[in-house]
C-alpha positions as CSV (number, residue, x, y, z in Angstrom):
1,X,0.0,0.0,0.0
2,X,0.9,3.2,-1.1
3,X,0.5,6.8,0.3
4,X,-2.3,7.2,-2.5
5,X,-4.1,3.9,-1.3
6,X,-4.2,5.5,1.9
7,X,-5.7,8.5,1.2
8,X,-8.5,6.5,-0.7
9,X,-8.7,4.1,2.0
10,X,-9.4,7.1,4.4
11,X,-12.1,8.8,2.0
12,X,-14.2,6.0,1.9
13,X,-14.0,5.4,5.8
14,X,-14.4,8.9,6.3
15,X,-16.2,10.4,4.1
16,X,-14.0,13.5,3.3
17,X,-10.8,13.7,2.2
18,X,-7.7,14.8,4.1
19,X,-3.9,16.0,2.6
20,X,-3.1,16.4,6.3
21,X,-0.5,14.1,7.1
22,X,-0.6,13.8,11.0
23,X,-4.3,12.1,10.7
24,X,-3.0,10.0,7.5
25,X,-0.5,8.7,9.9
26,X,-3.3,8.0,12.4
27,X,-5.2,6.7,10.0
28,X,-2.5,4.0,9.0
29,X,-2.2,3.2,12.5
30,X,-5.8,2.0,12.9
31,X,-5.5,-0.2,10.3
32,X,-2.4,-1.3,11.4
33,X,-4.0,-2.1,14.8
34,X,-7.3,-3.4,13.0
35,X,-4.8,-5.9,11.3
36,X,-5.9,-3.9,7.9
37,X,-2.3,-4.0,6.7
38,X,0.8,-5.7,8.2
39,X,3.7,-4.0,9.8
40,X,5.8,-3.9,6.3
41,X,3.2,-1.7,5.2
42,X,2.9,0.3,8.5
43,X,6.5,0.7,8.4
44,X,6.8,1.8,4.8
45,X,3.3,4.2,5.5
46,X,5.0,5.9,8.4
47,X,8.3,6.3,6.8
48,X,6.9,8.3,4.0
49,X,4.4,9.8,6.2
50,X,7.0,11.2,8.5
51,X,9.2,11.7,5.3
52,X,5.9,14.6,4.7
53,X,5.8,15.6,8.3
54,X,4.4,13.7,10.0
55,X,4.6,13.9,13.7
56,X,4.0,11.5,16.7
57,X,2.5,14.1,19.0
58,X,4.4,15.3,21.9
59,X,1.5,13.6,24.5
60,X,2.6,10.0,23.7
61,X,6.4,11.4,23.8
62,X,6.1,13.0,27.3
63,X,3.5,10.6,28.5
64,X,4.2,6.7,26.8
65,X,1.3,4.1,27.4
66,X,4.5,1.8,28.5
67,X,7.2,2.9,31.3
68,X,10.4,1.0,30.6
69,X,12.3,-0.6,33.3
């Protein structure tokens, strides 16, 4: 899947279309959680994405779901 297969993906989910890349990016990682497209794809997705920039935001950098030890 491609940055344009996205997009498309995302219009007919959504109804509207979007050149914003932050909710393109969290777009790919619903389906990446929804097991819509495997974590090649994710990888390559968010590479380009973040390639356009993208960007994780700073909540889930300041604040991550998982504490490491």
């Amino acid at each position: 899947m491609d940055i344009r297969e996205l997009k498309s993906k995302f219009i007919q989910s959504r109804d509207y279309s979007t050149d914003d890349v932050n909710a393109l990016l969290d777009f790919a990682k619903s389906a990446y959680i929804h097991n819509e497209i495997d974590i090649r794809e994710y990888r390559l997705l968010v590479r380009e994405l973040e390639n356009q920039g993208a960007v994780i935001p700073e909540a889930y950098v300041e604040h991550p779901l998982l504490e490491h030890s």
